[in-house]
N, C-alpha and C positions, 0 to 999 in steps of 0.2 A: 338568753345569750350565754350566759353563765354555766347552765348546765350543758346547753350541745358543744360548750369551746370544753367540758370533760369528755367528751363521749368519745371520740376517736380515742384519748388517751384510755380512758378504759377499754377498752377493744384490744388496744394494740399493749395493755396489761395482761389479758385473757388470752392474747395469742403468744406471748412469752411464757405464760405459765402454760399453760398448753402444750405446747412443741416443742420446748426447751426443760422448763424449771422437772417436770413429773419425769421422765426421761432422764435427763439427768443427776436426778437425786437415786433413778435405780442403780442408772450404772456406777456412781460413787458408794453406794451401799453395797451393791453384787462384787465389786476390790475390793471396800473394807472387812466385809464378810467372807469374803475366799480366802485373804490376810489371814484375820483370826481363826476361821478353820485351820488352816495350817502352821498355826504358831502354837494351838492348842493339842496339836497330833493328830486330828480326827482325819486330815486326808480326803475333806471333798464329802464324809457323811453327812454333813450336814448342809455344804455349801450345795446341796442337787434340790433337796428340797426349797433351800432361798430362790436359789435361780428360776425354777416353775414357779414359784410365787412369784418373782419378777415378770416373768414371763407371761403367766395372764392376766397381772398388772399394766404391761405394756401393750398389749395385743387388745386390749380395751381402750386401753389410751389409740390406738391405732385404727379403730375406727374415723377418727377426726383425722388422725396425722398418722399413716401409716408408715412414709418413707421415714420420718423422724424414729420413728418406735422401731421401724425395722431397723434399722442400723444399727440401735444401742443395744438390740436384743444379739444382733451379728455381732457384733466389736465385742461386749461383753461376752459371748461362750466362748470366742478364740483368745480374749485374755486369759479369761480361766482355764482353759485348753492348755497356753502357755505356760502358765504359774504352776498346774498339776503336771506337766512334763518334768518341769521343773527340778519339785523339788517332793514327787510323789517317789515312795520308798515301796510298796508296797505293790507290787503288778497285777496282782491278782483283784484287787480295790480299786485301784486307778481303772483297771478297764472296763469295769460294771460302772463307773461314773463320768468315762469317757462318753456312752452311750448317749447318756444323757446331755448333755455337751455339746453333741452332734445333733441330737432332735432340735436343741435349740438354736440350732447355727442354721440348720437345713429351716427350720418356723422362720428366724429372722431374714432368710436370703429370699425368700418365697415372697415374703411382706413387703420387700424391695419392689419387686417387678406389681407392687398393685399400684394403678393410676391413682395419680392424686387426684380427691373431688372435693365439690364444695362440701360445703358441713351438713350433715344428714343429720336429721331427725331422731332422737334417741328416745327410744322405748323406758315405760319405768323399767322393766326385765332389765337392761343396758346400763340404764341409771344403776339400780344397784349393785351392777356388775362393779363398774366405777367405783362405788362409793366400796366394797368389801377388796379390792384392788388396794385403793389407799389406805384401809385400815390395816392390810397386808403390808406394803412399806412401811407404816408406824411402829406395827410390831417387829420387825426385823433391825426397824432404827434402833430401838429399846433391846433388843437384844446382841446386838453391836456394841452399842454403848455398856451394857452390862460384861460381856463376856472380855473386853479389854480394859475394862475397871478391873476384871478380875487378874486379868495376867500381869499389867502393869503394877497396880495396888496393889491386891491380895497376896498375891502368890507371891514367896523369895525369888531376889533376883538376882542370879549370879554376880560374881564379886568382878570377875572377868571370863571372854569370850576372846575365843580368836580362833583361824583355820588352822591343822599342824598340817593336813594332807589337800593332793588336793586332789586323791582319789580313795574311793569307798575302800581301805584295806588296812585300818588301821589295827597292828598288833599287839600294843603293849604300848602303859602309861604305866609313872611312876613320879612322886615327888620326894624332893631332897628332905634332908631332917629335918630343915628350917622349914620347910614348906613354902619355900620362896621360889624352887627351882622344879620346873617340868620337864621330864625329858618322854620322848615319844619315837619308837619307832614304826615303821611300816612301808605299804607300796605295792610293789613287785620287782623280783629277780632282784637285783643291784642294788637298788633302795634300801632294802632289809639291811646292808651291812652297815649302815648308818643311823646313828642317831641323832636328833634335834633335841638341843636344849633349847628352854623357853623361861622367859620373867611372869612369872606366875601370879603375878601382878597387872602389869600391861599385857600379857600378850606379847612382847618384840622378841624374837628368835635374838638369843643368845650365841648360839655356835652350832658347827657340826662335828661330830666325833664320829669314828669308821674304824672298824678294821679291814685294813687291806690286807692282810695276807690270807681270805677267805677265799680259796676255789670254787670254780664251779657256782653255780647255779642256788641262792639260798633258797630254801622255803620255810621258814620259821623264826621269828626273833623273839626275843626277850629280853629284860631292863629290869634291873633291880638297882637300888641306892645303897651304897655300903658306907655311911659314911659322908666325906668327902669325894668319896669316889664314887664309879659309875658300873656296873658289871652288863657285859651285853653278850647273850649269849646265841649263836647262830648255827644252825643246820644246814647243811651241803654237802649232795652227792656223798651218802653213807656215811659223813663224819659230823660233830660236831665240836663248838671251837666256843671258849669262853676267855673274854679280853676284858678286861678289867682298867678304868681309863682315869686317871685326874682328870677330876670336874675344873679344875681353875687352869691348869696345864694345856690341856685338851691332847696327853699323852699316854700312852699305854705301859704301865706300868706292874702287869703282872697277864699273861694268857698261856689257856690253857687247850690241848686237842686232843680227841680219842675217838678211834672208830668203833664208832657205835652213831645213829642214829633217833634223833626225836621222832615218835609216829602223831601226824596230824599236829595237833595243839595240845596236848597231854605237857605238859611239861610247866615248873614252878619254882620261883626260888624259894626257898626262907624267908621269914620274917625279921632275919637281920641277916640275911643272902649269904650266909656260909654255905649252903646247900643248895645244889642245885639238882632237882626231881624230876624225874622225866617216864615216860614210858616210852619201851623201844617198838620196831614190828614184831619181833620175837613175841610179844607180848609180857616182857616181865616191867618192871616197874624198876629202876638204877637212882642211886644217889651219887653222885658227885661232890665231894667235899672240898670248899676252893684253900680251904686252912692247909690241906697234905696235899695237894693237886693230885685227887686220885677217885677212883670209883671205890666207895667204899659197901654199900649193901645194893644186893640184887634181889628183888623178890617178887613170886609169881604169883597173882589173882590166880581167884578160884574159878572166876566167874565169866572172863574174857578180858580182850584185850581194854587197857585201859583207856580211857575219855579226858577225863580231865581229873586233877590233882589238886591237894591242899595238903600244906606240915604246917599245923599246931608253933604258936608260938616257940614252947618250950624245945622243938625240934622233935621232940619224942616222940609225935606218932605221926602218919600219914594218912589220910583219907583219899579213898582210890576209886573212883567213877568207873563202871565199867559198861559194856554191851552188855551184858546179860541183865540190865538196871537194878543192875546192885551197887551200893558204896560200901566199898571195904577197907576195914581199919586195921590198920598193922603199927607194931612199938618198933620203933628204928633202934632202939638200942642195940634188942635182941631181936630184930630181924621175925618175929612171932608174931600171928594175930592176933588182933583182937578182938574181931568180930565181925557181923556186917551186918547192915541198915537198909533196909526194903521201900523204895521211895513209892510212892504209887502211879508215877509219869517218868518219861524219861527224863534224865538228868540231864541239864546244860552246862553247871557252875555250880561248885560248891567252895568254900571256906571254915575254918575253925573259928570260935569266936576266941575273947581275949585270955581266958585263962582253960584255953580247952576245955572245959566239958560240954559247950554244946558245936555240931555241925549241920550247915545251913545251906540246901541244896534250893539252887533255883532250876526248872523244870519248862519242860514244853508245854504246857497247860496254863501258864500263867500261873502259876500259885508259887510259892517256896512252903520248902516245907523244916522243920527246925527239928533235929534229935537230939537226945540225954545220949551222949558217946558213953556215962559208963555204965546203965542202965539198957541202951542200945532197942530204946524204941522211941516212937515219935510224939514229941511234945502237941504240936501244933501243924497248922496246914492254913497259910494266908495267901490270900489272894489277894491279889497284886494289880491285876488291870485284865481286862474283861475278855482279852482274847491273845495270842501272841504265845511268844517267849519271854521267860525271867532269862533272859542271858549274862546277867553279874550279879554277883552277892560277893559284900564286902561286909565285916566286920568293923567297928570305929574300934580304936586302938584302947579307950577306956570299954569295949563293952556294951556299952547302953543304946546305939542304935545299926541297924541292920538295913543296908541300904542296896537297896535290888534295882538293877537297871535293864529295862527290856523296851517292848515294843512303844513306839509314839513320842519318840523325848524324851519319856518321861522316869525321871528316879524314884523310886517310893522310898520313905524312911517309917524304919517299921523298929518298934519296940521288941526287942528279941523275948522281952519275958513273956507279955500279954498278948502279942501278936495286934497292937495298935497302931494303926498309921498316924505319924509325926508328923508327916509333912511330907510333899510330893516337890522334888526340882523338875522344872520342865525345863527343856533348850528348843530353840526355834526350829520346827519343820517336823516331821514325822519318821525320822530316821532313828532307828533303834540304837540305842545303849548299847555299846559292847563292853568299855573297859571300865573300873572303879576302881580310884585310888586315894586312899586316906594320906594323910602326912603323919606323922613318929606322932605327932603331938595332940591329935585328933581334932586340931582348929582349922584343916581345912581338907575339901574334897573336892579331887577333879574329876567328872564323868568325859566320858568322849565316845561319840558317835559313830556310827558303820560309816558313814560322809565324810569322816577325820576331823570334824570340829569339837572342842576342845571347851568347857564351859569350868569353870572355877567358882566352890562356892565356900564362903565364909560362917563359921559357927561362934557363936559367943564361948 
């Protein structure tokens, strides 16, 4: 009596694990595994292969309970469908793993329309299918559980996070002396002429500062910290215009205009914002001195129009990105070159380190590469992350680390002498690093993303 008053209960054990529990536990692993895919940058490389593993996981399982397996195999690709629409950065990657996605939505919709039967007869061939199914879920569990050990434990975790934009176009970050205060501009058209202060702490948006007397149409901004103050500088319809604002005020207390034009993103302040650097269409390379309000040197690359810019702490030299993929070094003093530097990819971002003598170009190949400016050849050549752009390179204010922000989230911190990775920040989702900003005092560093989110990290 005793054993047959078990037996239905065992059955109807067998049929919960069955059509519920194995199903279930895929589709909770195929989310937690789409998650860390994309909080680790990969973007779905890795979540295609789990999902075919789920997937002839469940399609086994679906011999007994087919409508069950078919649904979770359907729900599951259009979640992950979902999530890669998302918060996928990358177009050309997303839609080689869209593919896949689709095989499995179009398997699970198929699986739908098959009649349910009674319970058929499994072959040992079937059995083992089963049983290497499960050991596929086991290993995915374990690798779940490892890869969010990693991110949560391992890896540093930013100090703070918050959105500044809430569209992909973010131009220019900057933090205050204290390193308490973030300010951010970007957008489009209108946007630009504004900037967001933030508590570099929390995250809570502090204020907005603007110049209004900006005609026309902007395409370009910039932000430097002078101090207590704020300098923002904007391009529009062939002129450009630099307004200079109390941080605590939220008033404009010194602006400057001159027609002439910034070309593309070329353009830089100082490292204590007396100067403002630019390259026009003309092709020459202008400084702007906010101390006289005036243009004070003008001078012409050899090699083409310029790309992007860097002045050397001490103000005295400039380093000048060009199309012809040269970086060329000119003394601002005397207006002379001093050389120039043969990168061997083309240039995205470069920087001076703290006492001038080395400059640190990040490239379309993933790598940076570090030169002796008064020697004027190349130290080192590091690699950075396996495919992409290095699109930031920032110097820490003492020197000693080199922090390149590009494709996946992810920041590397690299040893300028040895060319040693220090340590890598990641920020959630696979959206590229655009901008790097150290604080005066080198205790802390904001990276911020092509998506406008904005991550804060802390140094002993």
């Amino acid at each position: 009596m005793y054993r047959r008053g078990l037996e239905p209960k065992t059955k109807e054990c067998s049929v919960v694990v069955n059509r519920i529990l194995w199903p279930g536990v895929a589709a909770v692993l195929g989310f937690l595994y789409a998650l860390y895919d994309f909080a680790s940058g990969r973007n779905g490389e890795i979540f295609l292969p789990f999902n075919t593993a789920t997937t002839i996981c469940l399609l086994a399982l679906s011999l007994q309970y087919s409508r069950r397996a078919g649904a979770v195999i359907y729900e599951l690709s259009v979640l992950a469908l979902s999530v890669g629409n998302f918060v996928g950065s990358h177009p050309e990657l997303y839609s080689l793993v869209l593919y896949g996605w689709m095989i499995n939505a179009s398997i699970g919709g198929v699986i739908l329309w098959i009649p349910r039967s009674g319970r058929p007869g499994l072959s040992s061939g079937w059995r083992r299918l089963r049983i290497g199914s499960v050991c596929a879920l086991v290993l995915q569990a374990g690798l779940v559980t490892a890869g969010f050990a990693q991110i949560l434990l391992i890896e540093k975790r930013p100090y703070a996070t918050f959105r500044a934009l809430g569209n992909p176009l973010l131009e220019s970050i900057g933090l205050s002396t204290d390193g308490n205060t973030l300010a951010t501009v970007g957008g489009f058209g209108p946007q630009l002429k504004t900037a967001r202060l933030w508590d570099a702490q929390t995250g809570r948006e502090l204020a907005e500062i603007g110049d209004t007397k900006v005609a026309g149409d902007p395409r370009f901004a910039g932000l430097h910290f002078l101090g207590d103050r704020l300098a923002l500088a904007i391009r529009a319809d062939g002129r450009t215009s630099i307004a200079v604002f109390d941080v605590e005020k939220h008033e404009v207390t010194a602006r400057f205009e001159w027609a002439d034009e910034v070309y593309g993103g070329a353009a830089v302040f100082s490292r204590d914002g007396t100067q403002f650097v630019y390259g026009n269409s003309g092709g020459h390379v202008r400084v702007f001195d906010l101390n006289v309000g005036k243009l004070t040197v003008t001078l012409l690359p050899n090699s083409g129009q310029a790309t992007c810019l860097a002045v050397s702490r001490s103000n005295g030299k400039v380093a000048c990105a060009t199309r012809g993929n040269a970086i060329e070094l000119w003394d601002l003093c005397n207006s002379d070159p001093i050389g120039s530097l043969f990168p061997a990819a083309g240039v995205e971002c470069i920087d001076f380190s703290a006492d001038g003598r080395l400059v640190a170009c990040g490239t379309d190949t993933a790598t940076v590469e570090v030169f002796d400016v008064t020697q004027l050849h190349r130290i080192m050549t590091v690699h950075c992350f396996g495919d992409g752009i290095v699109s930031a390179v920032a110097f820490s204010p003492d020197g000693e680390i080199l922090a390149c922000g590009g494709s996946r989230g992810v920041t590397v911190l690299v040893d300028p002498e040895s060319g040693e990775t220090r340590g890598k920040l990641r920020m959630w989702g696979a959206w590229e690093v655009r901008r790097l900003s150290f604080s005066p005092g080198g205790k802390r560093l904001a990276t911020g993303n092509l998506r406008g989110d904005i991550a804060i990290w802390q140094f002993d």
